[in-house]
C-alpha positions in Angstrom: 40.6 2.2 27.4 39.0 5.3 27.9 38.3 6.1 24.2 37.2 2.7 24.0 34.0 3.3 26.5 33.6 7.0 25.1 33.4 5.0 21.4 30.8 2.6 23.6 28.7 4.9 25.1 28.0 7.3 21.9 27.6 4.1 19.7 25.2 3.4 22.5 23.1 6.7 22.3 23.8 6.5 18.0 21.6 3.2 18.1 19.0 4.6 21.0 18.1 7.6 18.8 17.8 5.6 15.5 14.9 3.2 17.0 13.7 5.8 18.9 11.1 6.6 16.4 10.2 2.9 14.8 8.6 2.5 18.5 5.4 3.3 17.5 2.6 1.0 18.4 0.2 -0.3 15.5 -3.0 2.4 16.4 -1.1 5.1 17.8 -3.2 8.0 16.1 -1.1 9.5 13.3 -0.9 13.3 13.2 -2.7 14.5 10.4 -3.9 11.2 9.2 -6.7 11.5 7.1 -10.7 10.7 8.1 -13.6 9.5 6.6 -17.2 8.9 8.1 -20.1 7.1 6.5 -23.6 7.9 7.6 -25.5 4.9 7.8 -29.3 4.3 6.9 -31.8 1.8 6.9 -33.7 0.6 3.5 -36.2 3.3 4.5 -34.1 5.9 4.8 -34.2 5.8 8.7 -30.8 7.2 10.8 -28.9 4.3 11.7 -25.9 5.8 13.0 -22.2 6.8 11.6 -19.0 4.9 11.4 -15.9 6.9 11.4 -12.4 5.6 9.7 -8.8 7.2 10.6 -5.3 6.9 9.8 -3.4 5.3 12.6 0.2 4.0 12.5 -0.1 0.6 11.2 -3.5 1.0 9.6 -6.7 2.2 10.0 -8.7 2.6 13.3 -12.5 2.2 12.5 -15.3 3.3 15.1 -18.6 2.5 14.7 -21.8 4.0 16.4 -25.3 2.6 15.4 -28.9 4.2 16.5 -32.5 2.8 15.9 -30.9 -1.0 15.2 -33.0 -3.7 16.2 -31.3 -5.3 19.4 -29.1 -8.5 19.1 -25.8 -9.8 18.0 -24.7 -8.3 13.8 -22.3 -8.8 11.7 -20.6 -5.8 10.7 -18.1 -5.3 7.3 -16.8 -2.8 5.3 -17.5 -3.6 1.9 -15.6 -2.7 -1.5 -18.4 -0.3 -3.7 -18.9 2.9 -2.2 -23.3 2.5 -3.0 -26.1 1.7 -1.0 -29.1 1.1 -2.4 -32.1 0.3 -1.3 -33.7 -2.0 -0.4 -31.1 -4.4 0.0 -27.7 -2.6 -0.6 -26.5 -5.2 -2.6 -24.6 -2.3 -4.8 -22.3 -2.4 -2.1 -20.3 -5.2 -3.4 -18.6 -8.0 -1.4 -16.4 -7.4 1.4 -13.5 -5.7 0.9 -10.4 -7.8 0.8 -7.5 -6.6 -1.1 -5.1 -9.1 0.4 -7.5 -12.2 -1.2 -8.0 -13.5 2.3 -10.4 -15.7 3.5 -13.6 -14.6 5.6 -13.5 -14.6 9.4 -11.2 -14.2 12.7 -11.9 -17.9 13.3 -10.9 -18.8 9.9 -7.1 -20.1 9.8 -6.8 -18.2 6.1 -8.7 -15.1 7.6 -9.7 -12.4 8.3 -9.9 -9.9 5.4 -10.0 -6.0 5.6 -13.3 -5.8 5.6 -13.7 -8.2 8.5 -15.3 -6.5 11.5 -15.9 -8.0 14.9 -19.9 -8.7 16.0 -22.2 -5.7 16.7 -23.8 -5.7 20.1 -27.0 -3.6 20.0 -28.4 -3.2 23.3 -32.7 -2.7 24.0 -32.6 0.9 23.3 -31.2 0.4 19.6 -27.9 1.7 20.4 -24.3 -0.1 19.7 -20.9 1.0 19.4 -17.8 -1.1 18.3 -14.0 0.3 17.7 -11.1 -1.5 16.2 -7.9 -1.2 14.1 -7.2 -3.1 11.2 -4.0 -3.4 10.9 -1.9 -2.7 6.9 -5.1 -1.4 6.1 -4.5 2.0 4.3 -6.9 5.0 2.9 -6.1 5.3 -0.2 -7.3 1.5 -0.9 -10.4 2.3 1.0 -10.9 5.9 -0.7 -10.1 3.8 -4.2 -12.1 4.9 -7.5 -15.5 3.8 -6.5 -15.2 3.9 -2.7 -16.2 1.9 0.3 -19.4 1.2 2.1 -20.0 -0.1 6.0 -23.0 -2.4 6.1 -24.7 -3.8 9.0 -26.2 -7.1 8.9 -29.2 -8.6 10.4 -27.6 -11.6 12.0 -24.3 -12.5 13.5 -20.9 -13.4 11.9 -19.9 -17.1 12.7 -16.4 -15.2 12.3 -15.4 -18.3 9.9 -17.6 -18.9 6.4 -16.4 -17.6 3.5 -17.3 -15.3 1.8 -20.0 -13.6 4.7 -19.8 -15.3 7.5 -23.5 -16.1 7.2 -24.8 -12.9 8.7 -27.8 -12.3 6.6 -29.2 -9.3 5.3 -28.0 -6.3 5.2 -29.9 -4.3 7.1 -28.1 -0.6 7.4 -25.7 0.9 4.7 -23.3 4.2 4.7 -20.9 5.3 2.1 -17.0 6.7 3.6 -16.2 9.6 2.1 -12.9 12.0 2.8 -14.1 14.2 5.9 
């Protein structure tokens, strides 16, 4: 009986030190994970702000800090061309969305990678928004021609595909490996 509960108790420990690592939370900030930052600037070349990507277990922890924005509610996405040229940034591509999702939180086939959450940006010009997107990796945002975050004029509904109807784009930055 004895060596039965002795077999128990280091099966026990066996099993406790085998999960003990796959406990990590989706965002938990992965040592060494790679960065990338994207300055962003208006279509006249105005500071706009910086957005900041990182590796994070589970995918990718985005930060985003906007200056000299007009105030109001704007959509915000991370688009698949590493450009932005001016005057509309349209080099930028669509959003990106590796998985072929739909557009939008709200939407039931949704969201996509590039899908970001509304931009608040207070009187003073200022806004700030941080988030994870989650099985969102580097390397398909560092791919052969990039990624871009783009700031939009208007706000995301959160729901129509392909843009959530967030008019134009007002700021641009292009991520690259910091």
């Amino acid at each position: 009986m004895r060596a039965i509960l002795v077999l128990a108790g280091l099966s026990t420990l066996a099993l406790a030190a085998c999960t003990r690592g796959d406990d990590v939370a989706v965002g938990t900030p992965t040592p060494g994970g790679i960065r990338a930052t994207a300055m962003l600037r208006t279509a006249t070349g105005t500071d706009a702000g910086r957005a900041t990507v990182s590796e994070v277990a589970g995918g990718l922890r985005v930060t985003l800090d906007v200056r000299n924005m007009p105030a109001g509610t704007h959509g915000a996405h991370i688009h698949t061309i590493g450009r932005c040229d001016a005057p509309d940034f349209a080099s930028a591509g669509g959003h990106w969305n590796p998985t072929g999702a739909k557009h939008g939180s709200m939407n039931p086939q949704g969201p996509h990678e590039g899908d970001l959450p509304n931009l608040i940006v207070g009187n003073d010009g200022r806004g700030t928004l941080g988030l994870t997107v989650p099985g969102a990796t580097m390397a398909g945002l560092l791919d052969a021609d990039g990624a871009a975050i783009v700031v939009h004029a208007g706000p995301d509904d959160l729901m129509t595909d392909p843009s959530g109807n967030s008019g134009g784009r007002i700021a641009c930055g292009v991520f690259a490996a910091a």
